[in-house]
Structures are given as structure tokens and as C-alpha cells.
N, C-alpha and C positions, 0 to 999 in steps of 0.2 A: 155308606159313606165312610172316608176311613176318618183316625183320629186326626186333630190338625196339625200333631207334630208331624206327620209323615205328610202331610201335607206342604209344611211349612220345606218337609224335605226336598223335595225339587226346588223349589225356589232356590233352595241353598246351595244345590250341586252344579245346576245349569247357569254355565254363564251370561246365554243368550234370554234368557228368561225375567223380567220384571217380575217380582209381588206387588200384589194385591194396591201396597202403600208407595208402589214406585220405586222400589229399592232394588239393585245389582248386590246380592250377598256375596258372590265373591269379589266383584271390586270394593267391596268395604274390606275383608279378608286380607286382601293386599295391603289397604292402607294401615292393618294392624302389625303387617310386618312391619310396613314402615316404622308406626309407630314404637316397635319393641328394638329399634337400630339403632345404634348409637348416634351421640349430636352431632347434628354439623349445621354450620352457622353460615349466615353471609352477610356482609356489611358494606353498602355502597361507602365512600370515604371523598374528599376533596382528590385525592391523587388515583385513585381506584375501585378497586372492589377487592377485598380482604375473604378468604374462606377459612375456616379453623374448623378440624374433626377432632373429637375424641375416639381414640384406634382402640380404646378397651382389650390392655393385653388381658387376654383369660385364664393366662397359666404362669408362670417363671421360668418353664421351659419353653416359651414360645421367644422365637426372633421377630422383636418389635417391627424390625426394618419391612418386614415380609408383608404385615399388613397395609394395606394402601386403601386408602378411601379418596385422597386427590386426586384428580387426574389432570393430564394435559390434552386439550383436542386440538390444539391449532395454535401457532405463533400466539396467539392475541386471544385466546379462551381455553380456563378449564374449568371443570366441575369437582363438587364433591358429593358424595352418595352417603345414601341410609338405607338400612332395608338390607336384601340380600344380596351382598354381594356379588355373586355370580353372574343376577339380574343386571347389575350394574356395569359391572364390566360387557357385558353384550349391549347396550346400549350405549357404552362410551367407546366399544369398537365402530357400533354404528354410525355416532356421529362423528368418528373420525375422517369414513370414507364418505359422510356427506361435505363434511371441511374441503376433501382433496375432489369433490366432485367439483364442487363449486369453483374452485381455485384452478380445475385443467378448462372447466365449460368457460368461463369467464374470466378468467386472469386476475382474479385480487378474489382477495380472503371471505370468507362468507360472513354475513350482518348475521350480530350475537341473538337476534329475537326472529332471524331467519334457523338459523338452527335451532334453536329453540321450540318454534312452530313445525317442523320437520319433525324434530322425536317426539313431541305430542302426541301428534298424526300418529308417528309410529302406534305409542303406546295405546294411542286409541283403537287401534283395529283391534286390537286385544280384548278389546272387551264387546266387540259385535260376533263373532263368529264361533264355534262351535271346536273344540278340538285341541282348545289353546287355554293357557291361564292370562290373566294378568299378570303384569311384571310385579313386585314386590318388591319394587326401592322406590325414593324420590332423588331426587338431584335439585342440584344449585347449579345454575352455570354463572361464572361471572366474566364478561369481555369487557375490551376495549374496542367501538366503533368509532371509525372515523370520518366522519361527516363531509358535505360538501366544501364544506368552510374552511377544513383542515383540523379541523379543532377535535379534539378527544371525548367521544362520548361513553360513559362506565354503565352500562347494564348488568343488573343481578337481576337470573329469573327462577319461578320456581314451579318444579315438575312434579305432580303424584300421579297412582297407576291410573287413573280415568282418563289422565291427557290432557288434564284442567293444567292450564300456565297463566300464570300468575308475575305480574314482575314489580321487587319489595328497593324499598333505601334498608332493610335489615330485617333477616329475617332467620327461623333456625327450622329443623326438620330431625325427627327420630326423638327417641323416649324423653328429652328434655326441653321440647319444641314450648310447653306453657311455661316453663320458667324462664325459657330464654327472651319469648316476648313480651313478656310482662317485665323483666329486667330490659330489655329496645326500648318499650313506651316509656322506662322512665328515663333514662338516660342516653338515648344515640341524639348526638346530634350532626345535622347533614351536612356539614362541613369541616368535619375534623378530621385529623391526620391519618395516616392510614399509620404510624405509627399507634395512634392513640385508639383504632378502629380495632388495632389487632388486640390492647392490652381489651379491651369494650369485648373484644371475640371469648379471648381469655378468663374474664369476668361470668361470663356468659358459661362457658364449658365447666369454671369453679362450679357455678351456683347447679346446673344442671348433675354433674356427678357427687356433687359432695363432698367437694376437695377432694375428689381421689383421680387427679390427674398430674403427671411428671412431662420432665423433657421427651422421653420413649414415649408418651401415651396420645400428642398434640402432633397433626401436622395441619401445615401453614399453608397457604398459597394466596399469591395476591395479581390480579391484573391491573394492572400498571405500575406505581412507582411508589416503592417502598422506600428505599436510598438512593437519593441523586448520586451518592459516588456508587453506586454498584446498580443504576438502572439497566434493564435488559430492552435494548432499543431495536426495530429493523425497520428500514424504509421500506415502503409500498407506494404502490401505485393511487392519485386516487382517482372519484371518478368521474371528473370534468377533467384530466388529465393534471401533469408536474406527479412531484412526489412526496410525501412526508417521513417524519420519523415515528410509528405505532408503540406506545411501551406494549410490551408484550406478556406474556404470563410467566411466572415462575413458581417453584416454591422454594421456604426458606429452609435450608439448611444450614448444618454448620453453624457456625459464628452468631448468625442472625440469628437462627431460631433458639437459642444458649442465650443470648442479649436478650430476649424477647420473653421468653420463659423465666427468665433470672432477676428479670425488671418487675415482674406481676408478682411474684413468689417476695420478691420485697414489701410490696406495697400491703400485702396478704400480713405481711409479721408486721408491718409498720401501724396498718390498721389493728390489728389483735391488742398491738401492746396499749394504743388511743383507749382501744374500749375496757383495756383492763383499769388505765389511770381512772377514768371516770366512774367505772363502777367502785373502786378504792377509796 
């Protein structure tokens, strides 16, 4: 009989394989990539759904611009990733061309928790078959659905490599995932600005890095509406027929995300100097 390490060793290698206790060790594996990726956040809000990553530049010779963890899939949804990139971007090509599937089969834009349930699926084939790894990122996606009513509905959901989807009002994913929720449960609350969702996003990236994030090191993205003067609107179709106006995704550059990072970084020195008068 051999020893149990080498025993333990298949369990560990084959992904089609349970141990003993019920366990996929390589999709835990995967979720440890996750785990070692940088943060990224998502916060349901009264106007949206808010995403903030930390892009952890690694060197001072690296072009901040280059790295991307947001993405856009569709007028009206995008994600942010953790884990490895490369994984991510083949799954934000995919559900790209599930967005345009949906949009030539049917004429209006695809429901955020149908997409959602489609790269699940994906990710879960990955861990029945023989020949393949599990993906090694999670994602957030967050849209704007719009209802029979007309009325704008904001979904944040969230993906890891087993294909478990999960849908949060706030939630973070990648090496900062326990401090971020534990900073949610004490403070989000469900109807506040998406202004105020983003400084909440912010707060969040602080506590997780350790103050070690700048302008270059955050990007932004929010589905629906950030600024009534700079909302990003398209009318669709909906579907008892007429049409509405969907805020749609963006992310913030420029101006807004300088406003944005400029506002926190105050509030950061405004609270220091509080805590320095009372300790005084």
C-alpha cells in the first residue's frame, strides 16, 4: 500500500477526481489564485452598481494605463476580474459574444443574471472533464436590467472557478476579500449614492492595500448613473414593446476619477489630523 502522501497525490492532480472528504483540489487551487489577485469591489448603490479594482502597479517601469481589470461587455454591463488575468480576459471575450448572441437571436440586450448563469455554466464544465484546468479568476459583473415596467433594475453578481454565482448589494473578491467585507457589514448602506458608493469602494481598496493605492493604481466603473450631467444613456427596445432610455456602463476617467480619488485622499488627511487632536 503506498504512503498517503502519494496517495493524497491523485486527488491532487486529477480534476475529475473527488477525495475521500469530497473535495475538487484543483478547484480549490483555482480559488487560491483567486485569492492571491488583487481587490476588486462591487457595490449595489440607489443609481447603480459601482466596481473599483486595485491594478497593483508592480514596478515604476510599468505603463499603469496597460493594466485593465474592468471591462465592458455590453451597452448596459461590465465586470471586474481577480485572479489571472489572461483567464479573465477569455471569459470576458466570451461573454461578449454571448451579449451579441443574444442581441442578433432576439433584438434587445441580454438580462445581467442571464449572462451571468451562461459563464457559470461555462466555468463549470471546467471542472467535470479531463484535459482542461479550471479558470483562475473570479469576476463581478454589474448591469442595468430593465424591467417590464420600464423601470431600471441594478444587479451585482459574483463568479468563482466552480461556477457557484452568487448575487451581493456589496461585495469584494481577491487578496483583500475579508477586510473588505467586514468594512460592507459595517458600513454600506442600500441606498446611498453612487457617489458615496464609490468613496465606500475607496475606503474599501484603502483598508485592503494599506494605503498603498493612487490615481494610477484604482479604476472605476459604474452601471448606471454617476453624474446626471455626464449620464451615458441609449434607448432600447422593451419587451411588451415602446421604448425606454437604459443608463449604461462606463468607466470613470479623467476629471471624474481625479474628483473621486481627490475627495477620499482628503477625507484620509482630514480624518488623520481628528485622530491626531484627540490623541493630543
Amino acid at each position: 500500500m503506498q504512503p498517503q502522501q502519494y496517495q493524497m497525490g491523485g486527488y491532487d492532480r486529477a480534476i475529475t477526481m473527488f477525495s475521500p472528504d469530497g473535495r475538487l483540489y484543483q478547484v480549490e487551487y483555482a480559488r487560491e489564485a483567486v485569492k492571491r489577485g488583487t481587490t476588486a469591489v462591487g457595490i449595489k448603490c440607489r443609481t447603480g452598481v459601482v466596481l473599483l479594482v486595485d491594478k497593483r502597479v508592480a514596478s515604476r517601469l510599468l505603463e499603469p494605463s496597460s493594466i485593465e481589470k474592468i471591462f465592458r461587455i455590453d451597452d448596459h454591463i461590465g465586470v471586474a476580474s481577480s485572479g489571472l488575468v489572461g483567464d479573465a480576459r477569455a471569459l470576458v471575450d466570451r461573454a461578449r459574444v454571448e451579449a451579441q448572441i443574444n442581441r442578433i437571436s432576439y433584438g434587445e440586450p441580454i438580462d445581467v443574471e442571464t449572462l451571468a448563469k451562461k459563464l457559470c455554466d461555462h466555468m463549470q464544465t471546467y471542472t467535470l472533464f479531463g484535459g482542461a484546468r479550471p479558470y483562475g479568476t473570479a469576476l463581478l459583473l454589474a448591469g442595468v436590467d430593465i424591467g417590464e415596467d420600464g423601470e431600471a433594475h441594478y444587479r451585482l453578481f459574483e463568479t468563482d472557478p466552480s461556477g457557484t454565482l452568487l448575487e451581493y448589494m456589496a461585495t469584494g473578491i481577491g487578496i483583500g476579500r475579508q477586510a473588505v467585507m467586514k468594512l460592507f457589514e459595517a458600513e454600506y448602506k442600500e441606498r446611498m449614492s453612487a457617489e458615496d458608493a464609490v468613496q465606500l469602494g475607496l475606503k474599501a481598496l484603502y483598508t485592503a492595500t494599506e494605503g498603498k493605492f493612487d490615481i494610477d493604481t484604482v479604476e472605476i466603473g459604474i452601471a448606471g448613473e454617476y453624474s446626471k450631467k455626464k449620464a451615458s444613456r441609449k434607448v432600447v427596445e422593451l419587451p411588451t414593446g415602446g421604448k425606454t432610455e437604459i443608463l449604461s456602463f462606463k468607466k470613470l476617467t479623467g476629471d471624474e476619477l481625479k474628483a473621486a480619488v481627490t475627495a477620499f485622499s482628503a477625507s484620509v488627511k482630514s480624518a488623520k489630523k481628528e485622530s491626531a487632536k484627540k490623541e493630543a
